[in-house]
DRENFIVEX-223047 format. One record per atom (N, C-alpha, C): x, y, z. Coordinates in steps of 0.1 Angstrom, whole numbers, plus 5000, padded with zeros to 4 digits. Layout:
! DRENFIVEX-223047
XYZ/...
This chain:
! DRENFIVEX-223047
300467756400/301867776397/302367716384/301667626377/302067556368/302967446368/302667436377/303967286382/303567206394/303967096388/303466956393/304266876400/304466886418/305366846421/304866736428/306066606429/305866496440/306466476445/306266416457/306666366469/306766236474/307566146475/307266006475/308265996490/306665936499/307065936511/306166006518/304965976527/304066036532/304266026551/305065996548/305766006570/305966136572/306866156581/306566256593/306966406580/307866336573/309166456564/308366526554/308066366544/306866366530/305266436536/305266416543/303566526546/304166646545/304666686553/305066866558/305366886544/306766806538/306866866525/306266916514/305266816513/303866816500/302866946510/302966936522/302267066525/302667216524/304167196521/304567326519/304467366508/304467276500/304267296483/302567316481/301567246489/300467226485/299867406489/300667436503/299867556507/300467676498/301367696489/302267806479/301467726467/300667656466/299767676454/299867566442/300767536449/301467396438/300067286438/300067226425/299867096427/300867006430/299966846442/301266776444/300366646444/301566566441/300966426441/302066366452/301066306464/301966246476/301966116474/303166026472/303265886470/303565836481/302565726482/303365576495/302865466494/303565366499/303565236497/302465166508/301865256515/300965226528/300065346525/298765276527/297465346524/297165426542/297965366552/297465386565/298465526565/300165516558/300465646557/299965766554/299565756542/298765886534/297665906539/296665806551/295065866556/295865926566/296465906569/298065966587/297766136584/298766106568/299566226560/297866346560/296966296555/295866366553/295266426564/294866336575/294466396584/295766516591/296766536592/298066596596/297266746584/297466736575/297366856565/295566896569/294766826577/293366876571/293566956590/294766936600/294566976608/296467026619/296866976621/298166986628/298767086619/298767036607/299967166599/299667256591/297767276594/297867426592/297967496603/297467446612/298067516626/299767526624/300467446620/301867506620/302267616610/301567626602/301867726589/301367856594/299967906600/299567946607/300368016617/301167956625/301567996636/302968046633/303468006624/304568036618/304668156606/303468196605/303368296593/303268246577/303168146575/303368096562/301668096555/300968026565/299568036558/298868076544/298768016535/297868066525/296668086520/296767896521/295367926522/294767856533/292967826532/292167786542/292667656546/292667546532/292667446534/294067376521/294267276524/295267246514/295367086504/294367016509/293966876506/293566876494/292966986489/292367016471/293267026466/295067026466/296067056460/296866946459/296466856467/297166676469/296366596470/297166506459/296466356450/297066276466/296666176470/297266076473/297065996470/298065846464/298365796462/299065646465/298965536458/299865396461/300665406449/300165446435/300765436427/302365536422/303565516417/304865566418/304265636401/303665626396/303665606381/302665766380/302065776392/301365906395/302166036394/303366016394/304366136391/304866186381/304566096371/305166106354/305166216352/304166296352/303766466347/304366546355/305266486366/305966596374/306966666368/307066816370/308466876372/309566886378/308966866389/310166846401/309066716414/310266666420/309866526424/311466506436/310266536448/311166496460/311166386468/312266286470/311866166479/312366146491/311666116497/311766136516/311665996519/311865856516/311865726523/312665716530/312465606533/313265516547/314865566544/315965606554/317065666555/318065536553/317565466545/318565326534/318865346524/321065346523/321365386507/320465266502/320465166500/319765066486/318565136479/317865146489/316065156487/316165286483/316865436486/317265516478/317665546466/318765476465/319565476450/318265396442/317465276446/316565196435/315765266436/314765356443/313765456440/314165536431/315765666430/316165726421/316365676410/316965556405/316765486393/315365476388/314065406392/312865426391/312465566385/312565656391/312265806392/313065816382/314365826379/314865896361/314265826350/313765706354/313365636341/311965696336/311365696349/309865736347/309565846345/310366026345/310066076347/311066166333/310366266329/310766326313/312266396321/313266406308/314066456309/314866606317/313966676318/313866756325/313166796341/313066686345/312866686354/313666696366/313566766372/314666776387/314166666398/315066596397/314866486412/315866506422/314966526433/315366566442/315366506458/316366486468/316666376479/316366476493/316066426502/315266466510/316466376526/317666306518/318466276524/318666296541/319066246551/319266296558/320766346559/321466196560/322866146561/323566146549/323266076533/323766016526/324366106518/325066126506/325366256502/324766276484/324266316474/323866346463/324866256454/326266246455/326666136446/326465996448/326565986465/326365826468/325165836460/324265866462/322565816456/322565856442/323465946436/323365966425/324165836412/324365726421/325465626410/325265586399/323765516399/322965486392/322165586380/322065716382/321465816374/322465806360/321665846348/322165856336/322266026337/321466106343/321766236346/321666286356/322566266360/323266316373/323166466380/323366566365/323566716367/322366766371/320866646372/319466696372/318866636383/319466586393/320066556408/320066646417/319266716431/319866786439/319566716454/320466756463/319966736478/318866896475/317966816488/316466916489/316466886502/317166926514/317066866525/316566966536/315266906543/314666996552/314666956565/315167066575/315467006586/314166996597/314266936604/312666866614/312766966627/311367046625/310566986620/310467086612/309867066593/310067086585/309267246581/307967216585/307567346586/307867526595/307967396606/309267576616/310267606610/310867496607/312467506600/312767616589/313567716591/313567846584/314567766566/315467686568/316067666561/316167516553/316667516538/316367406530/317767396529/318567246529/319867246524/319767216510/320367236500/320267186485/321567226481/321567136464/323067136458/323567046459/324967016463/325966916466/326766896450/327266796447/328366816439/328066726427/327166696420/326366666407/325066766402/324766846407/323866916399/324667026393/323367016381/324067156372/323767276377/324367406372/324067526374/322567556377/322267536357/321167586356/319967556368/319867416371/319067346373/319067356391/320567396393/320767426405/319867596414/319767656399/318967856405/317367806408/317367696392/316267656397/315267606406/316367546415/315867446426/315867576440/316667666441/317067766447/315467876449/315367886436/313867926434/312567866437/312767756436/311567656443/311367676458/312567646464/312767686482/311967816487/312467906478/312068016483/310768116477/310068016468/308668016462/307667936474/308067856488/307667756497/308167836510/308667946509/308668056518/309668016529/310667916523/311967906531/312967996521/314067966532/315768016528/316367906522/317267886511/317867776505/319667826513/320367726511/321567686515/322067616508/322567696500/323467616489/324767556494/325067396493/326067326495/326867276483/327767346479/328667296469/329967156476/329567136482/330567026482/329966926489/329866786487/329266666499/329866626508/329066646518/329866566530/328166476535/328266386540/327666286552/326866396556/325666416563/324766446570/325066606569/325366646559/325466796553/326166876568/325167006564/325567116576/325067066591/323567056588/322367066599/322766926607/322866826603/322366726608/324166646615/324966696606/326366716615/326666786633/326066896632/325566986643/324866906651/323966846644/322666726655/323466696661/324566556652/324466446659/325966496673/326866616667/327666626674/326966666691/325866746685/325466816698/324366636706/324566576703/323766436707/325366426714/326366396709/327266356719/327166466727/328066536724/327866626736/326866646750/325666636744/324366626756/324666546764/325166396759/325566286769/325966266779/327066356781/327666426791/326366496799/325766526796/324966596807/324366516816/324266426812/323866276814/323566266833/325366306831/325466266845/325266366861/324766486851/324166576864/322466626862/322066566849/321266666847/320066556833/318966586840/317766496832/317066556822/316866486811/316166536800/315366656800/314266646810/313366766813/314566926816/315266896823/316166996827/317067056816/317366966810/318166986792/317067086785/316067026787/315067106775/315167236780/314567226791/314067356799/315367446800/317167416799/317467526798/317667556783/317467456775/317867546761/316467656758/315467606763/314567686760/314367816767/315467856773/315667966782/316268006779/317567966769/318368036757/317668056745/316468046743/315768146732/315267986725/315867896726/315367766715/313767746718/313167706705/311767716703/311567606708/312567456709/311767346713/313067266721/313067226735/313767136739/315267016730/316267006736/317066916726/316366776725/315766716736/314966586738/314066566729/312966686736/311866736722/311766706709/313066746703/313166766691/313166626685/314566596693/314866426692/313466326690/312566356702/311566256699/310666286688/310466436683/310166446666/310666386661/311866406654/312566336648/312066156643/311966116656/312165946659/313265896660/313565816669/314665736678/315765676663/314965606657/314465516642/315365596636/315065716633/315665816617/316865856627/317365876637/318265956646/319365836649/319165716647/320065626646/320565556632/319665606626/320465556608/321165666604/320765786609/321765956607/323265896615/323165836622/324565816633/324965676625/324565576621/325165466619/325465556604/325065586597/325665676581/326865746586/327165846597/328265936599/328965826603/328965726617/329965676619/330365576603/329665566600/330865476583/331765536577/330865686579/332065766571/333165886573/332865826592/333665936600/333965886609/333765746614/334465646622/333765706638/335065736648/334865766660/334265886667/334465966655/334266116661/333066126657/332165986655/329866006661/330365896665/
């Protein structure tokens, strides 16, 4: 492809990600701070998610591990063009990774948030270029998931078709969000439909939740999905909305 993308964050989000890009031909370089993440991340791509690519229609090629570096070092992404980060769902450790990442990385480069909750300006405070900023947000799990959220309300045009183009070079749909809100489109819908379930609570057990949404056509139980997710990421998406939408998560 001629472009050299990374990924910093080798958990459940950062694997799939660098596999979407690694299987559409990209080079990628997968960054983390744990050696036991990235052998995780490796074995997942040498086996789990080509079966999901696979089963999903996306498949390229045979294998995808000849396409990703992995990594401890952050300094492994210099040469990137575009550079997506998926860490821990904490504004601080966010915003100080994105500071890191515009210093380190040439001017033209698109840095891109993998956010769940937070919105492109909060993380963007600290950037000297802001306009070269997008949400890149993929919803779980990343490879089924037909659609990419991106945009929000600091990126430029230009830089904006181009990120638009990337999505759909990785054999998803982009969704462009011109305006920020908290936990965008997708993950608004989550957490409302998490209340909501609650209520079912009291006539009806998880197994039975699953089993009828999956009888309305859904590919995976509401529980299901939840426990993809992790308990972990599904409660820092709720403590992010409730700050910034009080009662109604």
């Amino acid at each position: 492809m001629g472009v050299k993308v990374g990924v910093i964050g080798a958990g459940t989000m950062g694997a799939a990600i660098a596999a979407l890009f690694a299987n559409a031909d990209y080079d990628v370089v997968l960054v983390d701070v744990s050696e036991e993440a990235l052998k995780k991340a490796k074995e997942r791509h040498e086996g789990e998610i080509l079966r999901e690519l696979k089963e999903v229609g996306l498949k390229k090629r045979d294998e995808i591990t000849s396409k990703i570096e992995y990594t401890l070092d952050l300094e492994d992404v210099k040469d990137c063009s575009f550079v997506v980060e998926a860490v821990v769902e904490k504004l601080p450790a966010k915003i100080e990774l994105l500071e890191k990442l515009e210093q380190l990385l040439g001017e033209d480069c698109i840095i891109a948030t993998n956010t769940s909750s937070f919105t492109p300006s909060e993380l963007a405070v600290k950037l000297k270029r802001p306009e070269k900023f997008t949400l890149f947000h993929f919803s779980n799990p990343p490879i089924v998931r037909e659609i990419v959220e991106v945009g929000g309300e600091t990126v430029g045009e230009d830089f904006l078709q181009k990120v638009v183009d990337v999505v759909k070079s990785i054999g998803k749909e982009p969704v462009v969000l011109r305006k920020d809100s908290r936990g965008h489109i997708f993950n608004r819908f989550l957490c409302s439909a998490v209340a909501a379930v609650g209520w079912d609570f009291r006539k009806f057990s998880p197994p039975q939740v699953d089993a009828a949404m999956k009888n309305l056509g859904s590919p995976a139980g509401f529980f299901e999905l939840l426990d993809y997710i992790g308990m972990d990421v599904l409660l820092m998406v709720q403590d992010s909305l409730i700050e910034a939408h009080g009662g109604r998560f």
